[in-house]
mmCIF file of the C-alpha atoms, coordinates in Angstrom:
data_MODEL
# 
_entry.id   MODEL 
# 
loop_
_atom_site.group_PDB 
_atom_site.id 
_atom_site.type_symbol 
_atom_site.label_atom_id 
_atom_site.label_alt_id 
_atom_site.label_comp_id 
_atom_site.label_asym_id 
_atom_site.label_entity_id 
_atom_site.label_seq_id 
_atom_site.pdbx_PDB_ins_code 
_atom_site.Cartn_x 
_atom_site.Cartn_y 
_atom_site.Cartn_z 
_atom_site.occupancy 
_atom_site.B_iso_or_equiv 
_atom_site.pdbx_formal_charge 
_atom_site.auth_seq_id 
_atom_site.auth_comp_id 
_atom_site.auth_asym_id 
_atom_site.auth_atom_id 
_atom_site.pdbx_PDB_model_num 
ATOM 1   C CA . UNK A 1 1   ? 44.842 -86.048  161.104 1.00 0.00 ? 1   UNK A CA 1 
ATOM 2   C CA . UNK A 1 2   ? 41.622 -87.565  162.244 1.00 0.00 ? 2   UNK A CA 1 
ATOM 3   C CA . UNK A 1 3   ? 41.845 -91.675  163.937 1.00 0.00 ? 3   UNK A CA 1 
ATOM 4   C CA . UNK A 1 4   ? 41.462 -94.718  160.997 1.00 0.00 ? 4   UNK A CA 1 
ATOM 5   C CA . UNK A 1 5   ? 39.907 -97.752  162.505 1.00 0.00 ? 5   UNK A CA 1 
ATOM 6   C CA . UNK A 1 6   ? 41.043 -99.436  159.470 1.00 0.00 ? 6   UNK A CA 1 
ATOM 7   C CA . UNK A 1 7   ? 44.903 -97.943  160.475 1.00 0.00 ? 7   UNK A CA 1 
ATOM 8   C CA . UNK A 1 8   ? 44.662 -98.965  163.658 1.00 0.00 ? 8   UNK A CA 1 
ATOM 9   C CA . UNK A 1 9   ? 43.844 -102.298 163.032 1.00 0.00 ? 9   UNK A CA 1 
ATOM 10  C CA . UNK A 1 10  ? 46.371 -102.480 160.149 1.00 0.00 ? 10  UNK A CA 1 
ATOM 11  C CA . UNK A 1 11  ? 48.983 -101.251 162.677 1.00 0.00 ? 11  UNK A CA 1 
ATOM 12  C CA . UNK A 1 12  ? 47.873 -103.255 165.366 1.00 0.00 ? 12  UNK A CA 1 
ATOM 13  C CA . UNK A 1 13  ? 47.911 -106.566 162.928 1.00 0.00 ? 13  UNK A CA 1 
ATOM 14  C CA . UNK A 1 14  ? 51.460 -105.553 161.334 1.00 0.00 ? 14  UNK A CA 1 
ATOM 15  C CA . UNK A 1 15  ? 52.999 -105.376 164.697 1.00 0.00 ? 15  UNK A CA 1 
ATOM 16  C CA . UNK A 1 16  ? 51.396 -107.933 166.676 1.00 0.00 ? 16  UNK A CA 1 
ATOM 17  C CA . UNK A 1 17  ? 50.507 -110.773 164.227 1.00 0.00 ? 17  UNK A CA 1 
ATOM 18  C CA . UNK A 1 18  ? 46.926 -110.422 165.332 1.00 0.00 ? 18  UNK A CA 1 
ATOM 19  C CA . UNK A 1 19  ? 43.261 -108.943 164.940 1.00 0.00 ? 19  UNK A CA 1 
ATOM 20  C CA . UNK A 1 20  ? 43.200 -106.409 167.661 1.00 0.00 ? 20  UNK A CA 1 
ATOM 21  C CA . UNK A 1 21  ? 39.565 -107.851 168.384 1.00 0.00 ? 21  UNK A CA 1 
ATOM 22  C CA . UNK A 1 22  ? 40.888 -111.151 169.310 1.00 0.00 ? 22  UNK A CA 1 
ATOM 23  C CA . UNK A 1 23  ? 43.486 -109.309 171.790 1.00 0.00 ? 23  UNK A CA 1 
ATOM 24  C CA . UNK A 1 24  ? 41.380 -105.790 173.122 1.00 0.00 ? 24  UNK A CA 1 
ATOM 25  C CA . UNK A 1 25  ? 38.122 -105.335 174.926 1.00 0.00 ? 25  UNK A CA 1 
ATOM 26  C CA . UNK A 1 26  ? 37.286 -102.584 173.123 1.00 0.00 ? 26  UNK A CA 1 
ATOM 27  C CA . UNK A 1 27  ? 34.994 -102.782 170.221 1.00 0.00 ? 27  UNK A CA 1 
ATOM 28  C CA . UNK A 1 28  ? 36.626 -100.691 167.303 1.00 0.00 ? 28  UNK A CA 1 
ATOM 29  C CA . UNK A 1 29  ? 33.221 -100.695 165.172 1.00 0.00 ? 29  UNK A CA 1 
ATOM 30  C CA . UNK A 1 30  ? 31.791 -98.174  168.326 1.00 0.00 ? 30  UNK A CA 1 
ATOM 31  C CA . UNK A 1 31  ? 34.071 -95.595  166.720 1.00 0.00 ? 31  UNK A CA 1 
ATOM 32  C CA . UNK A 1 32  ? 31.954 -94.986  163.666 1.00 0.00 ? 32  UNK A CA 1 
ATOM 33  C CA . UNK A 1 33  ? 29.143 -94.281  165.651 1.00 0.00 ? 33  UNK A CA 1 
ATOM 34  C CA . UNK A 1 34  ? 30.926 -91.683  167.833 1.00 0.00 ? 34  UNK A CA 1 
ATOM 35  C CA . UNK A 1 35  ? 29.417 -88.250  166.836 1.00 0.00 ? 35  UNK A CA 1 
ATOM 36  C CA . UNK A 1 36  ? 30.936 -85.080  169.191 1.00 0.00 ? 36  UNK A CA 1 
ATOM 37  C CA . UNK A 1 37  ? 34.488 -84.700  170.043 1.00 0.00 ? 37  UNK A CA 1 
ATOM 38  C CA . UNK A 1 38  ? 34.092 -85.371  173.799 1.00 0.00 ? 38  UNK A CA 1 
ATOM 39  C CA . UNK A 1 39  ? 32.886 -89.197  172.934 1.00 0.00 ? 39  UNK A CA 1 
ATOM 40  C CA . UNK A 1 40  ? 35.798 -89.950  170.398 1.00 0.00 ? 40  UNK A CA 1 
ATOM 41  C CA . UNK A 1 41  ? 38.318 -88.626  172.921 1.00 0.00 ? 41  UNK A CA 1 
ATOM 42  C CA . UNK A 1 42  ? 36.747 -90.806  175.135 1.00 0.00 ? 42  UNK A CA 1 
ATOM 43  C CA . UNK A 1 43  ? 36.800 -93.723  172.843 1.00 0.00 ? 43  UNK A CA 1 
ATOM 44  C CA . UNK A 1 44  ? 40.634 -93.352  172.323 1.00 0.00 ? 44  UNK A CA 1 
ATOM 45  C CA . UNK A 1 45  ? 41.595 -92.993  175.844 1.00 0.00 ? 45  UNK A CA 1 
ATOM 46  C CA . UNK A 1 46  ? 39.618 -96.288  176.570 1.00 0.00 ? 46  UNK A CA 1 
ATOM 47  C CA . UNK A 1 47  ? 41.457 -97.926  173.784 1.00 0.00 ? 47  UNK A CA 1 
ATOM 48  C CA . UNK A 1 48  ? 44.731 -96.382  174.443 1.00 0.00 ? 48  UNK A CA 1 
ATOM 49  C CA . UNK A 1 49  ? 44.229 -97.945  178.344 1.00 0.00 ? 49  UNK A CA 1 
ATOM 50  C CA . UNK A 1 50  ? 43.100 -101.118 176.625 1.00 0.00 ? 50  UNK A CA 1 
ATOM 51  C CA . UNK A 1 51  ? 45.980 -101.247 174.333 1.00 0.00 ? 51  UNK A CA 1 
ATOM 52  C CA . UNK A 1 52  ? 48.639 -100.573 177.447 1.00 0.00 ? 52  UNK A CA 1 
ATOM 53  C CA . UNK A 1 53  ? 47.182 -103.135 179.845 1.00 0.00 ? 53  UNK A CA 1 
ATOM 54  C CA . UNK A 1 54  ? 47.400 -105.941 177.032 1.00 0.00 ? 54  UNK A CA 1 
ATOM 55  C CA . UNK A 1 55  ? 50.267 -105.125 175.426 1.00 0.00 ? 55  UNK A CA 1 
ATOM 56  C CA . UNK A 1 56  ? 53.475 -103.958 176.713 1.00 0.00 ? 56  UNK A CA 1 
ATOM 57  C CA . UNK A 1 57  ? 54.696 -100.143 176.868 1.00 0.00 ? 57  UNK A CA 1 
ATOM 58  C CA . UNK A 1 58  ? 57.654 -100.601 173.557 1.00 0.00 ? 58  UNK A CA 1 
ATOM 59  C CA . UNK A 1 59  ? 54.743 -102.293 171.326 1.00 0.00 ? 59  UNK A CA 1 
ATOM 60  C CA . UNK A 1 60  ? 52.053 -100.256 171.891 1.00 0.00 ? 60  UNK A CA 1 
ATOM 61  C CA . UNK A 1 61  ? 54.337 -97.301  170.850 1.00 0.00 ? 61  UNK A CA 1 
ATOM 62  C CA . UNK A 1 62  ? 55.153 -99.206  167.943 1.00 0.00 ? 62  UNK A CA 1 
ATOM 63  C CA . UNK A 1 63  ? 51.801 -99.919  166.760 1.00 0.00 ? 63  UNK A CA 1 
ATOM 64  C CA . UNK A 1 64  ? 50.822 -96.342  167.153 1.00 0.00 ? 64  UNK A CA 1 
ATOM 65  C CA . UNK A 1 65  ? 54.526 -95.099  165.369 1.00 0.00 ? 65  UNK A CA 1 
ATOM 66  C CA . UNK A 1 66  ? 52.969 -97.093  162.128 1.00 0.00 ? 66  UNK A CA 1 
ATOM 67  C CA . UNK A 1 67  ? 49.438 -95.738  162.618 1.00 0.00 ? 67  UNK A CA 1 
ATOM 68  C CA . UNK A 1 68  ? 51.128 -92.470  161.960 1.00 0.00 ? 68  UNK A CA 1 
ATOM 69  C CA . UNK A 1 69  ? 53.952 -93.655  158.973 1.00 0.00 ? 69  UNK A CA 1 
ATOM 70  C CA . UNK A 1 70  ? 51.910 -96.428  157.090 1.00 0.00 ? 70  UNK A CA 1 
ATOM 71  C CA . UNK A 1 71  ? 52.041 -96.257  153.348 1.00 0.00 ? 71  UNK A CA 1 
ATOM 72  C CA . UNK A 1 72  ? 50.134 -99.199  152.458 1.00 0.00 ? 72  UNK A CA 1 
ATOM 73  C CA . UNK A 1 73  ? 47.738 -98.971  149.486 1.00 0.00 ? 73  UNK A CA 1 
ATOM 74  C CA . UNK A 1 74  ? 44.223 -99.429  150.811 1.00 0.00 ? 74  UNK A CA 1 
ATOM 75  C CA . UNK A 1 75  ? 44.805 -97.632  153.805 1.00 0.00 ? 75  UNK A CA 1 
ATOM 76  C CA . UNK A 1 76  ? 44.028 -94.683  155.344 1.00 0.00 ? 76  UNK A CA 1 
ATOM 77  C CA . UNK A 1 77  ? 47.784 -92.727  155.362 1.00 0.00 ? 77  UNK A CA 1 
ATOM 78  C CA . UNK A 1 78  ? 48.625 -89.760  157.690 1.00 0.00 ? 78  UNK A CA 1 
ATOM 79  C CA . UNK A 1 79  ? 51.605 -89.458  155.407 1.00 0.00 ? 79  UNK A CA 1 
ATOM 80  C CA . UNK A 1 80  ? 50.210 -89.036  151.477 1.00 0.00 ? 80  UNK A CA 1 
ATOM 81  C CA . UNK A 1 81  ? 52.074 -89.519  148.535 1.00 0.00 ? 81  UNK A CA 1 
ATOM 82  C CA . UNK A 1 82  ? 52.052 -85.677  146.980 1.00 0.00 ? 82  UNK A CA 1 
ATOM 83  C CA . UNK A 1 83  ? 53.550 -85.125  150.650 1.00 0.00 ? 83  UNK A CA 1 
ATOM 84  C CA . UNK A 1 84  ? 56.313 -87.703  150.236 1.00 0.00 ? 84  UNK A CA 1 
ATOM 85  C CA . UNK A 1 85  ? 57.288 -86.432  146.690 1.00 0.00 ? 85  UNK A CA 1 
ATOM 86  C CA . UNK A 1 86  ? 57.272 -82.551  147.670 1.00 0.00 ? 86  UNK A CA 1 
ATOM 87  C CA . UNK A 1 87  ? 59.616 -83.714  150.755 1.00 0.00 ? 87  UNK A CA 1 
ATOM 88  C CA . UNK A 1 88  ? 61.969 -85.243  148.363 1.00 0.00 ? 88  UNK A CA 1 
ATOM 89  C CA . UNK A 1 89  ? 62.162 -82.377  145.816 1.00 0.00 ? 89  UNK A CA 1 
ATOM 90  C CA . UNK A 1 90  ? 63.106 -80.002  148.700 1.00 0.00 ? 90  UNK A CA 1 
ATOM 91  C CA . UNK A 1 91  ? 65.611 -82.080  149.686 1.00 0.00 ? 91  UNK A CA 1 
ATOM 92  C CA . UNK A 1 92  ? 66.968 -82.235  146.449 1.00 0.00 ? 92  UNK A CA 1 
ATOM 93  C CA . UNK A 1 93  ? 66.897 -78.494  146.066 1.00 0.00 ? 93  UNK A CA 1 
ATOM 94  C CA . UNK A 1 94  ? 68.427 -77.725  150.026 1.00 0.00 ? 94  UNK A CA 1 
ATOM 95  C CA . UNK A 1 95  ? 72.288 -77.231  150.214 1.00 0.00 ? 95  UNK A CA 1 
ATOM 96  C CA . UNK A 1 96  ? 71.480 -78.821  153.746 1.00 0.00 ? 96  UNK A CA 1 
ATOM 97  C CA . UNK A 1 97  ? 69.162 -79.776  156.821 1.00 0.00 ? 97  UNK A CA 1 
ATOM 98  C CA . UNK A 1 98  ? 68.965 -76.481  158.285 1.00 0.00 ? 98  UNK A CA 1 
ATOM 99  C CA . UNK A 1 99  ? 67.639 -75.696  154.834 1.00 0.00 ? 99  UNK A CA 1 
ATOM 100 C CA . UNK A 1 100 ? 66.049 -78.300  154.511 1.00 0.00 ? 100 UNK A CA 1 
ATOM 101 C CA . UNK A 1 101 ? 63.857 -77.317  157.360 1.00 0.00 ? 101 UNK A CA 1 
ATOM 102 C CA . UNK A 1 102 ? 63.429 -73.797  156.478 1.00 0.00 ? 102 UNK A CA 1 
ATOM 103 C CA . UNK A 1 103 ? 61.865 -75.124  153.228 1.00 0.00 ? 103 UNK A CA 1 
ATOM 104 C CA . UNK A 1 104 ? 59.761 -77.725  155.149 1.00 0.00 ? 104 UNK A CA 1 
ATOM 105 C CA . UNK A 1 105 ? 58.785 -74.754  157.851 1.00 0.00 ? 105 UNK A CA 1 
ATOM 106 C CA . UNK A 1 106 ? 58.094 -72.339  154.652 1.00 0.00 ? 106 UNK A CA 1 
ATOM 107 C CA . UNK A 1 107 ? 55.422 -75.374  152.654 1.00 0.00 ? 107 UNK A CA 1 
ATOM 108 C CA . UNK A 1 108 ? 53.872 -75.599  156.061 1.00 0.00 ? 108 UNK A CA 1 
ATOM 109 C CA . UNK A 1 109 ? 55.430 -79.164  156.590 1.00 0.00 ? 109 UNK A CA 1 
ATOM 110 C CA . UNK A 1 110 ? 55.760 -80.288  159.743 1.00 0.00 ? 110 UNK A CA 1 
ATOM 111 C CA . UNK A 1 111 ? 54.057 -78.184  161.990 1.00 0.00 ? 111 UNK A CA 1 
ATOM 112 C CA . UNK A 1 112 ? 56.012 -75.042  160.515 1.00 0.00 ? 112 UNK A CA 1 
ATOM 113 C CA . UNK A 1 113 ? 58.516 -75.105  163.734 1.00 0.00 ? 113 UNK A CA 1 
ATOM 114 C CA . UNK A 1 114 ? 61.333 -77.702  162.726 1.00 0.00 ? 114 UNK A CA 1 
ATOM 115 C CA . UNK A 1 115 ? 64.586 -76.102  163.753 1.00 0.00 ? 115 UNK A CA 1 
ATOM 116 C CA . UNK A 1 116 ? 68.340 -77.838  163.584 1.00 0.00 ? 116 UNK A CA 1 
ATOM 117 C CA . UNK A 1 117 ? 69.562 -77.934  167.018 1.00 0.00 ? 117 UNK A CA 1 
ATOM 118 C CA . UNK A 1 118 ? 73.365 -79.319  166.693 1.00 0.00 ? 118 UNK A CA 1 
ATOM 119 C CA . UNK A 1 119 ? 72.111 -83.121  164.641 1.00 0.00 ? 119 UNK A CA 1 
ATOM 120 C CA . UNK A 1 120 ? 69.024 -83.389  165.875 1.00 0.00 ? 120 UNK A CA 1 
ATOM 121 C CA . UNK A 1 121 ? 65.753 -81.739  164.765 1.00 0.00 ? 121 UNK A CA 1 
ATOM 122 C CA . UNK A 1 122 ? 63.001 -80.424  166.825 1.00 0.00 ? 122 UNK A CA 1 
ATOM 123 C CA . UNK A 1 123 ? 59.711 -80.462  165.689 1.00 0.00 ? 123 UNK A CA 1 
ATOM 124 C CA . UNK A 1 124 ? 56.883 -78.438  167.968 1.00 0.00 ? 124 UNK A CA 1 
ATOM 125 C CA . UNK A 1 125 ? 53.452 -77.734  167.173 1.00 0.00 ? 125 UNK A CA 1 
ATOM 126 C CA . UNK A 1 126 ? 51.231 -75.089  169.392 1.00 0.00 ? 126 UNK A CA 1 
ATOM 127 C CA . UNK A 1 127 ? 48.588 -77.128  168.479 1.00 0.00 ? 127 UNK A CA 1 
ATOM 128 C CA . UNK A 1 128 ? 47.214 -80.837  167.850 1.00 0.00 ? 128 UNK A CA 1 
ATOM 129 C CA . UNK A 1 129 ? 46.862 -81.497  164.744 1.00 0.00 ? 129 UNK A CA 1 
ATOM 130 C CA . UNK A 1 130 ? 44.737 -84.694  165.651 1.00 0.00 ? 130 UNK A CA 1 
ATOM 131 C CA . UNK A 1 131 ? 41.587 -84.240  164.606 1.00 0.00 ? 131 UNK A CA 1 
ATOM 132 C CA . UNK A 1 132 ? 39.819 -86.770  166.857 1.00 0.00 ? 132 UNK A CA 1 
ATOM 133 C CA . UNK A 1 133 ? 41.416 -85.404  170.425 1.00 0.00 ? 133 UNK A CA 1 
ATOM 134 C CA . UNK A 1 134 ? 42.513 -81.384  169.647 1.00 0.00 ? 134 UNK A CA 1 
ATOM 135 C CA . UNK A 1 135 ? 38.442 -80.450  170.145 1.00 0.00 ? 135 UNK A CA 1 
ATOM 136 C CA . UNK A 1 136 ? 38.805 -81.703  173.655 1.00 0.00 ? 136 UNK A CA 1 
ATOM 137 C CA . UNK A 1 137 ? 40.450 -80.963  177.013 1.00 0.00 ? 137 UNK A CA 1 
ATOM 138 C CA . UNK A 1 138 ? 40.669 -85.064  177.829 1.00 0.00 ? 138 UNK A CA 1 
ATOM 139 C CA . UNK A 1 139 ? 43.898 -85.875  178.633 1.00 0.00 ? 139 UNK A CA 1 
ATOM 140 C CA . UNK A 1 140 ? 44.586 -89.228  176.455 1.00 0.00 ? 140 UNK A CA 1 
ATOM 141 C CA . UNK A 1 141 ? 47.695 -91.211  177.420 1.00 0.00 ? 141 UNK A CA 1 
ATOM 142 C CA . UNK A 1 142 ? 51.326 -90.419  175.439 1.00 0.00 ? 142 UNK A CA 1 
ATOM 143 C CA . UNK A 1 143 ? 51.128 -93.150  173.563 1.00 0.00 ? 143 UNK A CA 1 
ATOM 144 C CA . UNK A 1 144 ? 48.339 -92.237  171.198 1.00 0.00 ? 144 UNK A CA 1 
ATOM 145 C CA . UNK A 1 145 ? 50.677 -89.785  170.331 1.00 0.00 ? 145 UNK A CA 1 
ATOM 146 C CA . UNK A 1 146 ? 53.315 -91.693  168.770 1.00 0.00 ? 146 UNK A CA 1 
ATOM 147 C CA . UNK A 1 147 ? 51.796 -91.325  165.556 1.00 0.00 ? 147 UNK A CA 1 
ATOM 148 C CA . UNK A 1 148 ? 53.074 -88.255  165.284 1.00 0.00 ? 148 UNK A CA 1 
ATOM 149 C CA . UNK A 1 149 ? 56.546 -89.882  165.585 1.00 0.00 ? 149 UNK A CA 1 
ATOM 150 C CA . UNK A 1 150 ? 55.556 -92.203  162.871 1.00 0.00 ? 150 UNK A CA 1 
ATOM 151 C CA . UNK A 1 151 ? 54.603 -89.231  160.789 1.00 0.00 ? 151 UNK A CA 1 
ATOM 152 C CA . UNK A 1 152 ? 58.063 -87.101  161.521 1.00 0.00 ? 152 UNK A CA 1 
ATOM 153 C CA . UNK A 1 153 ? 60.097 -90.910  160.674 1.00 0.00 ? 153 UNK A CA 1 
ATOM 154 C CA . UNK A 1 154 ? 58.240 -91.461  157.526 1.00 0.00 ? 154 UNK A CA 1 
ATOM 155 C CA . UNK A 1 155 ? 58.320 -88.054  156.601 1.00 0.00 ? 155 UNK A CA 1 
ATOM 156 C CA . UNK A 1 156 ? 62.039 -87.718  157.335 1.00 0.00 ? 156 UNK A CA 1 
ATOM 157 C CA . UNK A 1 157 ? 63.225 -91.196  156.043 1.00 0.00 ? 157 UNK A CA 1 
ATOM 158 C CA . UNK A 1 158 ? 61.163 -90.436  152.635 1.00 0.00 ? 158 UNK A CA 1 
ATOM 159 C CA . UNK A 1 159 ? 63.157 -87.397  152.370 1.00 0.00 ? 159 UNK A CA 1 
ATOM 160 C CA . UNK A 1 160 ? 66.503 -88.109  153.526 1.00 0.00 ? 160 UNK A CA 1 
ATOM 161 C CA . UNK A 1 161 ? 66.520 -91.812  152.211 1.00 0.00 ? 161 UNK A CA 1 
ATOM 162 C CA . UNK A 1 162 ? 67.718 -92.879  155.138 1.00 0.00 ? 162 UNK A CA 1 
ATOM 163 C CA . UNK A 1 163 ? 66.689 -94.045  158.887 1.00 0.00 ? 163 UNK A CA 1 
ATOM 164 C CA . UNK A 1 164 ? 66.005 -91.302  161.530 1.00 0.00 ? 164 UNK A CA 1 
ATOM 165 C CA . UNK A 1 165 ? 64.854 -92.229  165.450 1.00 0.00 ? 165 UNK A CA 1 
ATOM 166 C CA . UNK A 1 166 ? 61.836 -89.804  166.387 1.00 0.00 ? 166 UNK A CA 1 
ATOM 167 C CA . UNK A 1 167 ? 61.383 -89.358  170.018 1.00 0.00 ? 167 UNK A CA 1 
ATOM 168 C CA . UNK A 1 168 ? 57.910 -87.840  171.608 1.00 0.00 ? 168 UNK A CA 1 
ATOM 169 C CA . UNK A 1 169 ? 58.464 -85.558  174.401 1.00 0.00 ? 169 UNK A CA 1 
ATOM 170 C CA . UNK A 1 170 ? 55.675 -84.031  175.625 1.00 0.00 ? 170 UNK A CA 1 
ATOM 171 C CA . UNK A 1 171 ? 52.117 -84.002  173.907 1.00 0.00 ? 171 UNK A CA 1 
ATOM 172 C CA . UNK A 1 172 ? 49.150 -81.310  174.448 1.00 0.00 ? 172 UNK A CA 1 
ATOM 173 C CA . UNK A 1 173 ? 46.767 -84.418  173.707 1.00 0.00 ? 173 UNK A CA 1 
ATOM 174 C CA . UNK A 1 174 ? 48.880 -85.975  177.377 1.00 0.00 ? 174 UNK A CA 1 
ATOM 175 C CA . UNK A 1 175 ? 48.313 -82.110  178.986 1.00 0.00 ? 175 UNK A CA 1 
ATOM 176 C CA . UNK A 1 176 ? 51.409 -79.856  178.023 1.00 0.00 ? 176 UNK A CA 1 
ATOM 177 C CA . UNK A 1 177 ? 51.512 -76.724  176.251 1.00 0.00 ? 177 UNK A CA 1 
ATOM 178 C CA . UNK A 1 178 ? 53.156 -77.754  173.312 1.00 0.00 ? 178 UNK A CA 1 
ATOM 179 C CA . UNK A 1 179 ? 53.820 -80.551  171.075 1.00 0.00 ? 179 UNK A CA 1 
ATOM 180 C CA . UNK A 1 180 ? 57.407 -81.455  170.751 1.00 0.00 ? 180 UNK A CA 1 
ATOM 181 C CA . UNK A 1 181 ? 59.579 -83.948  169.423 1.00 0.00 ? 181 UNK A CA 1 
ATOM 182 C CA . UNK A 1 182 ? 63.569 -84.988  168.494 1.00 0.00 ? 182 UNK A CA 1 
ATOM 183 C CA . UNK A 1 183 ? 64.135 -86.626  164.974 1.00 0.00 ? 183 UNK A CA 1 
ATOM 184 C CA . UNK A 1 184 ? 67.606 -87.770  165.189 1.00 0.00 ? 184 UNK A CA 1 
ATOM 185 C CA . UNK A 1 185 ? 68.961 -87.947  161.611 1.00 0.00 ? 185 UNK A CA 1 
# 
């Protein structure tokens, strides 16, 4: 999924209380102007910086973890309703997680590598699905990359109608190989 301004400032004003121009230096209307790849990677490391040196570490996470789980009508969702309702019917139809998963992996949810290990799910992708940094080799800080983990808990909590803990482990946005995450259900 490509970066919302309008999410990011939804986020960023859910979390914090406040307009994320009254707190950041950087200008979020640049963003729309941003034409190649290179410049909106750019653009999000700069914020992502921004965002860690006037925030702490736990809420910048958190602001980024709803960027990628909001469900808030007028804006921009990683997570879309058809997606929501086809995760609940195939939990409905699993006899359990494992599969669960293999239905999620099989409808190309979730990155199509979810696998049960003991209770807690990994997810990995051998790819990044974000539109606005996979096109580049700039490494952008972890923390951008917690909306994946907001996608995997709303995804997951949707599903299993109840709450799951998504850690981010390693990011190829942040320089590794792989994408991967723990959803502990």
């Amino acid at each position: 999924m490509p970066f919302h301004v309008s999410r990011f400032e939804w986020s960023f004003n859910k979390i914090t209380g406040k307009n994320p121009s009254s707190v950041l230096d950087v200008d979020l209307s640049e963003y729309a102007q941003l034409k190649t790849p290179i410049q909106k990677a750019k653009f999000i490391k700069r914020l992502m910086d921004d965002l860690l040196s006037k925030t702490s570490k736990t809420v910048a996470q958190k602001i980024m973890r709803e960027c990628g789980s909001v469900y808030q009508s007028g804006v921009s969702q990683c997570v879309s309703v058809p997606m929501i309702k086809k995760a609940k019917k195939l939990y409905k139809e699993s006899r359990d997680i494992k599969e669960l998963l293999t239905k999620f992996n099989e409808h190309h949810i979730g990155g199509r590598n979810l696998r049960l290990e003991g209770d807690v799910i990994k997810a990995s992708y051998k790819r990044c699905y974000c539109g606005a940094v996979s096109k580049t080799k700039e490494k952008i800080p972890l923390t951008y990359c917690y909306c994946g983990a907001g996608w995997f808990k709303r995804i997951f909590e949707e599903a299993l109608s109840k709450p799951v803990k998504v850690e981010v482990l390693q990011t190829i946005a942040n320089g590794a190989d792989t994408c991967e995450f723990k959803i502990h259900i």
